[in-house]
MDAnalysis code that builds the backbone (N, CA, C; Angstrom):
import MDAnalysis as mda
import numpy as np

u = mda.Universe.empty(552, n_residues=184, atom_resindex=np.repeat(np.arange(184), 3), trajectory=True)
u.add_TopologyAttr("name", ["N", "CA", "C"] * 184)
u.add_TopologyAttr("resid", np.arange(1, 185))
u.add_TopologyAttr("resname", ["UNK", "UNK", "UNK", "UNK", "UNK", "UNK", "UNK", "UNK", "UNK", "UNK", "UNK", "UNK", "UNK", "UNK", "UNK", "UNK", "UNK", "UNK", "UNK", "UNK", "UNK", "UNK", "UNK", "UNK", "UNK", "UNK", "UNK", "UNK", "UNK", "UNK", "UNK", "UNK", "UNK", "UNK", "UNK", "UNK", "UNK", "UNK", "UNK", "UNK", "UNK", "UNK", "UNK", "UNK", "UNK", "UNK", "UNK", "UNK", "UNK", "UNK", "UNK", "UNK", "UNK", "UNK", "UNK", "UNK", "UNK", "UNK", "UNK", "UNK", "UNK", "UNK", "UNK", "UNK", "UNK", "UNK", "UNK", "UNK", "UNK", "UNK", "UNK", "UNK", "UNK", "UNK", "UNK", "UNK", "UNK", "UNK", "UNK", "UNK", "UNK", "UNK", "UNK", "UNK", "UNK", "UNK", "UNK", "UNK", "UNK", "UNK", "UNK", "UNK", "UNK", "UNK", "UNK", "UNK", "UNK", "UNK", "UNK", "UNK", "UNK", "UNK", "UNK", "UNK", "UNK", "UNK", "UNK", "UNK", "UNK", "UNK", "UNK", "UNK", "UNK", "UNK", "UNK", "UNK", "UNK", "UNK", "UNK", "UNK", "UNK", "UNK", "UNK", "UNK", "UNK", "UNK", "UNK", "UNK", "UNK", "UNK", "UNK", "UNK", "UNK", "UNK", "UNK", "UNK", "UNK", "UNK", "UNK", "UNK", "UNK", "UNK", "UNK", "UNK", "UNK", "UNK", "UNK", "UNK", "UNK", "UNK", "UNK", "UNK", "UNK", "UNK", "UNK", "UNK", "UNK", "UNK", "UNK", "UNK", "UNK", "UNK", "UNK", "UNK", "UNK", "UNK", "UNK", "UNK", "UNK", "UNK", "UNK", "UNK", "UNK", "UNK", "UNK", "UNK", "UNK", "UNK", "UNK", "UNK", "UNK", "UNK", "UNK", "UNK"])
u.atoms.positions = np.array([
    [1.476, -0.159, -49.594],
    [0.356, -0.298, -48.697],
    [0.472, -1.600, -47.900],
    [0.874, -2.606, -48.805],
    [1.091, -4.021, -47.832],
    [2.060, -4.186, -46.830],
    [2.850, -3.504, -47.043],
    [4.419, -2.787, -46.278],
    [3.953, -1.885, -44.739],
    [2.768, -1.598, -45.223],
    [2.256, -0.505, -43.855],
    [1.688, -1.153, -43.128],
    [0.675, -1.970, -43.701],
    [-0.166, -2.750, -42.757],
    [0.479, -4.020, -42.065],
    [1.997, -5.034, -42.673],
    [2.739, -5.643, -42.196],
    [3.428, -5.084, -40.813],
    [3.734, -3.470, -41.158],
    [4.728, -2.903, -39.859],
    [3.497, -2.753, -38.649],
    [2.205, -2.023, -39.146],
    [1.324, -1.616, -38.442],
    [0.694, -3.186, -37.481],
    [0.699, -4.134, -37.876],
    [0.598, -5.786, -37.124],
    [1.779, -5.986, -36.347],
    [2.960, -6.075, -36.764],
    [4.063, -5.989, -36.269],
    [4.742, -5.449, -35.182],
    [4.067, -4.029, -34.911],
    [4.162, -2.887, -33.879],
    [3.339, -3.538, -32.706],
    [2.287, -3.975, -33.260],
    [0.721, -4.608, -32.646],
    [1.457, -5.254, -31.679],
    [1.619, -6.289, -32.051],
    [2.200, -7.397, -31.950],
    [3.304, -7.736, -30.904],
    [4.306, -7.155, -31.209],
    [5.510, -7.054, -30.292],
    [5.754, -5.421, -29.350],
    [5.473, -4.666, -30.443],
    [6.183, -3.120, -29.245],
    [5.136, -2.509, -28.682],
    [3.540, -3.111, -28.242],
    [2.822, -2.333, -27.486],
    [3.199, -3.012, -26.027],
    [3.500, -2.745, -24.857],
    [3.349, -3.476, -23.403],
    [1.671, -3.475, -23.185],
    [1.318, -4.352, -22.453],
    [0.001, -4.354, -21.902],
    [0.272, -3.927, -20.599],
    [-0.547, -3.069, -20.330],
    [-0.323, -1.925, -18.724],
    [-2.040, -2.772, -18.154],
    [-1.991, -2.990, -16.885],
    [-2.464, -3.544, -16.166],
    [-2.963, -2.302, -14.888],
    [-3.508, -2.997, -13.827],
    [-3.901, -2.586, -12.505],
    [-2.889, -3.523, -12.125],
    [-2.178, -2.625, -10.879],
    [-1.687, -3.033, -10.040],
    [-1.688, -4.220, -9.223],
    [-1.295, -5.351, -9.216],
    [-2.332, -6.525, -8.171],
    [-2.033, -5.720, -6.257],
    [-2.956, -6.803, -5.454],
    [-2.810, -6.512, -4.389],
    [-1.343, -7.054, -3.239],
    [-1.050, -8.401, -4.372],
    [0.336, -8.787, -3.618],
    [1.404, -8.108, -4.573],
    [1.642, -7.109, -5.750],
    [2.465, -6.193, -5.829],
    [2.609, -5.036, -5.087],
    [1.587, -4.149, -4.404],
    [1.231, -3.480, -3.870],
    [1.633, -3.784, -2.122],
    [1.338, -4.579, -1.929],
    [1.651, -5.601, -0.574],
    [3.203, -5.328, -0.622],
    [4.172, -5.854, -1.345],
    [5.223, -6.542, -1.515],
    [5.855, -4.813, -1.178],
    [5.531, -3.944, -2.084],
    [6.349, -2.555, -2.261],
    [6.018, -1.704, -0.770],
    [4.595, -2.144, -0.476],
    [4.263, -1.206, 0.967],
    [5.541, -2.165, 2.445],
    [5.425, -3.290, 2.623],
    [6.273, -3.971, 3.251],
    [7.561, -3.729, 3.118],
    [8.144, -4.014, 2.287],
    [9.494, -2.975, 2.162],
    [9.896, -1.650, 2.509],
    [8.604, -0.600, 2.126],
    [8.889, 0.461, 2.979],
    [8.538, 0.754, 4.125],
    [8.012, -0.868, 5.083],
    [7.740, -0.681, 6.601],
    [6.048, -0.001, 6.584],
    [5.733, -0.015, 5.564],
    [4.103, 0.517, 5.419],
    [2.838, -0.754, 6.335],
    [3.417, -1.731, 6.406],
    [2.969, -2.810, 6.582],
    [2.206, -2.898, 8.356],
    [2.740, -1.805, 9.110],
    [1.846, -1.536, 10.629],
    [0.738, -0.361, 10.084],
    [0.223, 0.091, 8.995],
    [-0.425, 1.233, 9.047],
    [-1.872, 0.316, 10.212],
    [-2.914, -0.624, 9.301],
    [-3.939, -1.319, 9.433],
    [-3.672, -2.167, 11.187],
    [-2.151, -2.404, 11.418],
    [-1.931, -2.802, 13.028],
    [-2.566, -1.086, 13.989],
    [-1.688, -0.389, 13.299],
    [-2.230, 0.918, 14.750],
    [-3.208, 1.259, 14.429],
    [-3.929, 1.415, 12.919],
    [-5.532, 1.367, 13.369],
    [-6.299, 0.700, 14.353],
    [-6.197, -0.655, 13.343],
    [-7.132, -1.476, 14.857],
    [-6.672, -1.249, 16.175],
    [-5.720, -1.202, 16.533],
    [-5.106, -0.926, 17.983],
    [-5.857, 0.194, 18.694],
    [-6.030, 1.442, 17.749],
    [-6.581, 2.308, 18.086],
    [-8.139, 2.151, 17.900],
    [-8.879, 1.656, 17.462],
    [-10.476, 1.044, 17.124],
    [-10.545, 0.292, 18.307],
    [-9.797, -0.790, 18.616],
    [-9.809, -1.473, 19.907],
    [-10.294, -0.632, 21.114],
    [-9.513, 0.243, 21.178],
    [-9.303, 0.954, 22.375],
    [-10.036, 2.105, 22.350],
    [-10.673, 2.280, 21.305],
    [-12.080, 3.856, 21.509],
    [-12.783, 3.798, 21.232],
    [-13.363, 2.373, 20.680],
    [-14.664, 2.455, 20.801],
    [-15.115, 1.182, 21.704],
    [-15.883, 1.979, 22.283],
    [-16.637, 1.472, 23.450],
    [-16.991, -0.042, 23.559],
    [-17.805, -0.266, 22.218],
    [-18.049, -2.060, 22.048],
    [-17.788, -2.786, 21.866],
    [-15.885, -2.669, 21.770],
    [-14.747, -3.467, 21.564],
    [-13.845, -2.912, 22.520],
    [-13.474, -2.445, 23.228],
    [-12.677, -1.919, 24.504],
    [-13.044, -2.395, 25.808],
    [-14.834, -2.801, 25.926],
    [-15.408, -3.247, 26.915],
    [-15.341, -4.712, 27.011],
    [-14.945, -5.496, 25.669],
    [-14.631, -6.897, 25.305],
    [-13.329, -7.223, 26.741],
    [-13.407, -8.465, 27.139],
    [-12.613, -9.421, 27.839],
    [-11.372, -9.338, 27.034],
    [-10.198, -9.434, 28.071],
    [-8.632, -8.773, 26.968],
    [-8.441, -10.134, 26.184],
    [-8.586, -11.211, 26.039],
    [-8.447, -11.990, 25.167],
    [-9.411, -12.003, 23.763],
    [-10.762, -11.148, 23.766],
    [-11.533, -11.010, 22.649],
    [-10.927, -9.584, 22.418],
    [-10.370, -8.630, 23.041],
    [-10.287, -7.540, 22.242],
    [-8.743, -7.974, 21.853],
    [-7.863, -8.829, 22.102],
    [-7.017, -8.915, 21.310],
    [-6.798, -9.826, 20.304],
    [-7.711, -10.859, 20.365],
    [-8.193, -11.214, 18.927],
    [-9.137, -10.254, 17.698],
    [-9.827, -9.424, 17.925],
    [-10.296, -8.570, 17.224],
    [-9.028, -7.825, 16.643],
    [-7.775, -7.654, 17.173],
    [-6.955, -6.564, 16.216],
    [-6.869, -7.185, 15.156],
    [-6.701, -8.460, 14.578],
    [-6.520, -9.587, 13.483],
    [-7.348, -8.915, 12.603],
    [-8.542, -9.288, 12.438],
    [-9.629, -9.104, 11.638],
    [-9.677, -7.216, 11.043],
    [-9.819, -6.905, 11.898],
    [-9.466, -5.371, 12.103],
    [-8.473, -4.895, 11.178],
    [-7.023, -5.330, 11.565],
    [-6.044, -4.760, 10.791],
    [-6.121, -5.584, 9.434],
    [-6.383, -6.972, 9.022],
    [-6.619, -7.423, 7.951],
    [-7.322, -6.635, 7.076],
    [-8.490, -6.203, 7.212],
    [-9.883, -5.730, 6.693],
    [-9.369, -3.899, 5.999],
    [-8.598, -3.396, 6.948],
    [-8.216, -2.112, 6.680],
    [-7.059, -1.815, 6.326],
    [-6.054, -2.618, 6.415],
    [-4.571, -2.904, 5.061],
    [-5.129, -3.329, 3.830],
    [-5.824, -4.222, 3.682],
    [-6.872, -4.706, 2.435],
    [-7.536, -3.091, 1.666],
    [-8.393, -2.651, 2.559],
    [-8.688, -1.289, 1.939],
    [-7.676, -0.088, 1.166],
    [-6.504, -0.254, 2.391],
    [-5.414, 0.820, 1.963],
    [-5.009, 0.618, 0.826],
    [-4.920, -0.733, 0.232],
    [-3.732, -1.392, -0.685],
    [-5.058, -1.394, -1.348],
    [-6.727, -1.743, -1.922],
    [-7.550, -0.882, -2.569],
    [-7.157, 0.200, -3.429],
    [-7.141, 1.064, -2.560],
    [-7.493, 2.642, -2.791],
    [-5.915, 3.182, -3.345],
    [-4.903, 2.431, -2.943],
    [-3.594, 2.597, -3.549],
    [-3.703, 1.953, -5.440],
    [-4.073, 0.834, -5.499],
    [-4.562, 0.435, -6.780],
    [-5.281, 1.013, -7.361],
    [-6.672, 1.814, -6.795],
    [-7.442, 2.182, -7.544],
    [-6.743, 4.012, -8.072],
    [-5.978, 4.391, -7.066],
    [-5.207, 5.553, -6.827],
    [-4.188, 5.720, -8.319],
    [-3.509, 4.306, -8.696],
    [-2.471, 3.843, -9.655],
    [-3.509, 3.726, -11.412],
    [-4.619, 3.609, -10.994],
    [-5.369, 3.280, -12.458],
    [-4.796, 1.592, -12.783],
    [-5.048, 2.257, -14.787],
    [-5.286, 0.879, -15.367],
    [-3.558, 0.961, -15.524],
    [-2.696, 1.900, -15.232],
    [-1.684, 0.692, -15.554],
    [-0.580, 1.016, -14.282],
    [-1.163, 0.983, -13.240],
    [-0.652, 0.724, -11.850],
    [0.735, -0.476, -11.931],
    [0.555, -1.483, -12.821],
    [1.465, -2.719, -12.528],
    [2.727, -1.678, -12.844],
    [2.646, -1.000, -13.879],
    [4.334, -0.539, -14.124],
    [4.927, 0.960, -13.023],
    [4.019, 1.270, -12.482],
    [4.341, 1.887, -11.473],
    [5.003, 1.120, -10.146],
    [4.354, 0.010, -10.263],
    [4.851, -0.532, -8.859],
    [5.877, -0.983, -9.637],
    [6.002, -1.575, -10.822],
    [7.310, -2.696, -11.319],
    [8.477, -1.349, -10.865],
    [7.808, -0.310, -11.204],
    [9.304, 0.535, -11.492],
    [9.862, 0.749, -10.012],
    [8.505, 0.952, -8.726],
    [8.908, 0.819, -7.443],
    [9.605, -0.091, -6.790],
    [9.569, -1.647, -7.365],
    [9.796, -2.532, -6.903],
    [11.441, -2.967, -7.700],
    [11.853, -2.125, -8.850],
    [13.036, -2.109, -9.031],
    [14.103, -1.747, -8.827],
    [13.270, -0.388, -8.479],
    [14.075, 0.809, -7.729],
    [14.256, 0.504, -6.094],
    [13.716, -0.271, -5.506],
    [13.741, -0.974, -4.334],
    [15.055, -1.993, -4.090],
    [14.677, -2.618, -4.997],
    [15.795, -3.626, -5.228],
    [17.496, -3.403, -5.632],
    [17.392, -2.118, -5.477],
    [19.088, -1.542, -5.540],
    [19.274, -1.126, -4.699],
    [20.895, -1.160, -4.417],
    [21.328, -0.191, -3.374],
    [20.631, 1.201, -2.326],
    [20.703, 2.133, -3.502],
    [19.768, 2.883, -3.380],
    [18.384, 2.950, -2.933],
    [17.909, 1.884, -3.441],
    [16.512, 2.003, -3.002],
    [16.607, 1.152, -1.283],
    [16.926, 0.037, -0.934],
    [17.039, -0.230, 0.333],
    [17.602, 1.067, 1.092],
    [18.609, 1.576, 0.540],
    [18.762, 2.871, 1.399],
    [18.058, 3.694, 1.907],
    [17.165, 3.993, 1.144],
    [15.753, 4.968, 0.850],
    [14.940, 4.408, 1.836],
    [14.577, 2.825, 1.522],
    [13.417, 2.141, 2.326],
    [13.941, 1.811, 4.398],
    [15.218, 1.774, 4.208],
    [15.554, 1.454, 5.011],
    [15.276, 3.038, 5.942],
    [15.879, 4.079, 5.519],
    [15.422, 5.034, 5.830],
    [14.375, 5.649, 6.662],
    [13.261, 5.210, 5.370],
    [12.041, 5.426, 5.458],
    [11.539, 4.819, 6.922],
    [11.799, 3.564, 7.269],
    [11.460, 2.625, 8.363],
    [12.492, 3.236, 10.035],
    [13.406, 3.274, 9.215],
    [13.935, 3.996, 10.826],
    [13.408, 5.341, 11.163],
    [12.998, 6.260, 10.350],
    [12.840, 8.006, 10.427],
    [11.427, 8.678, 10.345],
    [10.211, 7.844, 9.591],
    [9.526, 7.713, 8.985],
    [9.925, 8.805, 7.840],
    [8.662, 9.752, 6.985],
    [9.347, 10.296, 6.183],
    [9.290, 11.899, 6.460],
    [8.760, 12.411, 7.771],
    [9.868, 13.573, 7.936],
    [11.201, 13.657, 8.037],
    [11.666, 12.535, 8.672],
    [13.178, 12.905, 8.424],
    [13.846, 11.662, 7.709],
    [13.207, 11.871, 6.572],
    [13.735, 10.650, 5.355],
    [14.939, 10.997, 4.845],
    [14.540, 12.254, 4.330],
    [15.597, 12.866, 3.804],
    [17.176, 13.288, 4.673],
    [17.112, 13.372, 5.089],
    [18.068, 13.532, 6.598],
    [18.918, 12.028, 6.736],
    [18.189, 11.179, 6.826],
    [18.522, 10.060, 7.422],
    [19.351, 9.161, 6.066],
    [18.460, 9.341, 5.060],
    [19.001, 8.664, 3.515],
    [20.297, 9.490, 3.452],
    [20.548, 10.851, 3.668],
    [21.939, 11.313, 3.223],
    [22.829, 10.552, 3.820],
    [22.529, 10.297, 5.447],
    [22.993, 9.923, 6.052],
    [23.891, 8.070, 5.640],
    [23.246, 7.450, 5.391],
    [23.487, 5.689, 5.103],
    [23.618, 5.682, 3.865],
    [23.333, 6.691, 2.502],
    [23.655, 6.068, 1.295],
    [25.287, 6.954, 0.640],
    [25.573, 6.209, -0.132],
    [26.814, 6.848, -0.509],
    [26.368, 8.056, -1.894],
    [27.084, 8.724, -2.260],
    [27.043, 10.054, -3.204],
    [26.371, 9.538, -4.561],
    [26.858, 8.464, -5.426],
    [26.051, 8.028, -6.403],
    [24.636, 7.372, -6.182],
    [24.718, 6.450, -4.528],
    [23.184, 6.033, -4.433],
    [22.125, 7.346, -3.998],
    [23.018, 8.413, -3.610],
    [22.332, 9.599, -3.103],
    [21.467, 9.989, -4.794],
    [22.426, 10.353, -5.820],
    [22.168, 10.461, -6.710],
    [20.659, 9.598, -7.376],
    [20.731, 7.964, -7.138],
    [19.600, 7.318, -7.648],
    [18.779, 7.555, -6.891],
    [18.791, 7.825, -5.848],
    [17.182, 7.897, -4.992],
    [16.654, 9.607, -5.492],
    [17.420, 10.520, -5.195],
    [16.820, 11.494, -5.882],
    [16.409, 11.796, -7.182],
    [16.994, 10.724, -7.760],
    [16.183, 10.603, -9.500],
    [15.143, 10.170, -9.302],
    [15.015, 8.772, -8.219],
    [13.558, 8.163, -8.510],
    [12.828, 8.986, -7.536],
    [12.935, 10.002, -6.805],
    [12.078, 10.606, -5.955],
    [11.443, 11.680, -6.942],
    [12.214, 12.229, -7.758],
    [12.102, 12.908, -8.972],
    [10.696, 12.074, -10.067],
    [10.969, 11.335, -9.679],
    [10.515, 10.274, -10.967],
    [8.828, 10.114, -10.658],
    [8.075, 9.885, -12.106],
    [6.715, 10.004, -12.022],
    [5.766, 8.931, -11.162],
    [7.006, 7.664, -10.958],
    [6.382, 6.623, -10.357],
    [6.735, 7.075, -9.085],
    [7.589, 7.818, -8.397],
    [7.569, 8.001, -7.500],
    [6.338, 9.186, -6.738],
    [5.992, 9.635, -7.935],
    [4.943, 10.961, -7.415],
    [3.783, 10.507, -7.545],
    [3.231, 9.316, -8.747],
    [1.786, 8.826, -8.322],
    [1.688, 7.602, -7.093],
    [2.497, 7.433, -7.122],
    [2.719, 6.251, -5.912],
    [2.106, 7.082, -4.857],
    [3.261, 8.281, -4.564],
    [2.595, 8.976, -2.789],
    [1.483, 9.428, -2.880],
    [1.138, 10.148, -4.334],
    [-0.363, 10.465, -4.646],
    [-1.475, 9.917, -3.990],
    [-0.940, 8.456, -4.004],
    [-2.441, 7.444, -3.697],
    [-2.824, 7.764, -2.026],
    [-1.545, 8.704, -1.649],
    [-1.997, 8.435, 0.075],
    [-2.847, 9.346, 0.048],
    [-3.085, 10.551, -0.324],
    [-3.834, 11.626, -0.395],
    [-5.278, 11.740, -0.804],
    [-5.399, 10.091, -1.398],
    [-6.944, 10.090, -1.780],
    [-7.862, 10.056, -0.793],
    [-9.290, 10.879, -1.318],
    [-9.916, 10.594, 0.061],
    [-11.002, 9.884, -0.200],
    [-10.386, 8.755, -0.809],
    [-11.553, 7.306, -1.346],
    [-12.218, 7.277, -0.096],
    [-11.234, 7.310, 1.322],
    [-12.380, 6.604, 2.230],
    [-12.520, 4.709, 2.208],
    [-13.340, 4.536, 3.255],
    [-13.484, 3.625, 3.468],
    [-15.150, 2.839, 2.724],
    [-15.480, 1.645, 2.534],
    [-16.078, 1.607, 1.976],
    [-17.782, 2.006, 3.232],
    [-18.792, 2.119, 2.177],
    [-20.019, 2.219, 2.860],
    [-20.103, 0.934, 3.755],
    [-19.960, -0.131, 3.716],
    [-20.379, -1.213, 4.171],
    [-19.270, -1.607, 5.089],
    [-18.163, -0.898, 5.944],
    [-17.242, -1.118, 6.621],
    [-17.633, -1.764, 7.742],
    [-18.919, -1.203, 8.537],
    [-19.297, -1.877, 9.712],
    [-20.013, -3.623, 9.365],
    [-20.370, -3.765, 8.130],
    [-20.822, -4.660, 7.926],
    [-20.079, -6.038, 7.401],
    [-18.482, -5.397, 7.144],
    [-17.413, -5.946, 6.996],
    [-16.867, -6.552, 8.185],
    [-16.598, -5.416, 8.980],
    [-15.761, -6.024, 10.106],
    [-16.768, -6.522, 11.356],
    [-18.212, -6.184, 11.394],
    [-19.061, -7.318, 12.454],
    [-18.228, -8.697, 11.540],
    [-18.635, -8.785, 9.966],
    [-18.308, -10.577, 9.641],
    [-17.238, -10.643, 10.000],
    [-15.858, -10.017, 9.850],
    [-14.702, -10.476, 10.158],
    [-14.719, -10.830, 11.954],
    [-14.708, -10.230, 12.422],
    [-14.742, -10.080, 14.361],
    [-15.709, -11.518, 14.092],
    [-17.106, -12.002, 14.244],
    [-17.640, -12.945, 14.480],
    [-16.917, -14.068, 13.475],
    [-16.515, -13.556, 12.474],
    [-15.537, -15.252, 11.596],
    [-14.613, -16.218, 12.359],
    [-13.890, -14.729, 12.620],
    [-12.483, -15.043, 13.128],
    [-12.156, -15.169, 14.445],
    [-13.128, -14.550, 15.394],
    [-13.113, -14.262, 17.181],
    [-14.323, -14.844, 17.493],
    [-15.059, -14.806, 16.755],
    [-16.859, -15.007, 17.369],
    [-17.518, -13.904, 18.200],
    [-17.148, -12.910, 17.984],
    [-17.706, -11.583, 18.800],
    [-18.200, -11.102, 17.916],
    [-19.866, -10.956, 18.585],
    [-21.243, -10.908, 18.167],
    [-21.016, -9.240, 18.135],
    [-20.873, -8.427, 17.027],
    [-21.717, -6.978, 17.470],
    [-22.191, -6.749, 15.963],
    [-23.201, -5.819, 16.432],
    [-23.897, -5.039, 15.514],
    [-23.229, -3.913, 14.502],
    [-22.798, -3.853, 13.246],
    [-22.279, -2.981, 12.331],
    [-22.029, -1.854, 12.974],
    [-23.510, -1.156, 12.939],
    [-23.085, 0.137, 13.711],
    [-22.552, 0.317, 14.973],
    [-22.277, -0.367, 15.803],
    [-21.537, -0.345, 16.914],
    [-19.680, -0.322, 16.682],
    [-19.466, -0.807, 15.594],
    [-18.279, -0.726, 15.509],
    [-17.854, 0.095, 13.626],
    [-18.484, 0.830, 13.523],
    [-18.400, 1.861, 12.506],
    [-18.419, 3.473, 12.655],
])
């Protein structure tokens, strides 16, 4: 019995990992690599330019508003990607961010950034050699690779208080006065 409860501390102790949430600069680090890093630029670009109470702005305030804008809504994406990953998101990205870091995976990412990912596949045959062909289709195979894209599909949405976000950001950062609902 003392023999069980020694191994049973022991196990405790050393062979459990602690699985985490994802942070936001792991998440950051893995979306940038795969060129994910303009999603929150062509939003605002596009917010700039259709709605009315920021399009009608002087071109030096509506091009300080893309700042705040794309800050505020890469922040959300990389959110909802964490919250997408759960409580142990960190080893999903570790495994993304390893698989990145090989041959293979720059192949993949590099890919990804020239082709986007309709023609990922096309383009990766293309630049990686037969064994890195081999690792990327394992990790495309692979579970971190399937909750990862998962997270794009959520439809968390944006938060309730978005307009009330980005009036503070726009007046922080530009000083352009508008009302929430005008730019929500």
């Amino acid at each position: 019995m003392r023999s069980h409860a020694l191994l049973l501390s022991l196990l405790c102790v050393t062979g459990v990992a602690h699985a985490a949430s994802a942070t936001d600069a792991e998440v950051k680090a893995v979306m940038q690599q795969l060129s994910m890093g303009t999603l929150g630029k062509d939003m605002a670009k596009m917010m700039v330019d259709n709605l009315p109470a920021l399009d009608s702005l002087p071109e030096a305030d509506r091009e300080c508003a893309h700042t705040p804008i794309k800050d505020l809504l890469d922040a959300e994406f990389r959110r909802s990607v964490i919250a997408g990953l759960g409580t142990d998101g960190d080893e999903v990205i570790a495994e993304w961010s390893r698989f990145l870091a090989t041959p293979a995976g720059k192949g993949l990412a590099s890919a990804f950034a020239a082709a986007g990912p309709e023609t990922m596949a096309a383009r990766t045959h293309a630049v990686l050699s037969e064994k890195e062909r081999a690792d990327a289709a394992a990790f495309l195979a692979s579970p971190a690779y399937t909750r990862f894209i998962a997270t794009f599909d959520t439809e968390s949405g944006l938060p309730d208080d978005i307009g009330v976000q980005l009036a503070k950001g726009l007046q922080d950062q530009c000083r352009i006065v508008l009302a929430p609902d005008e730019i929500a």
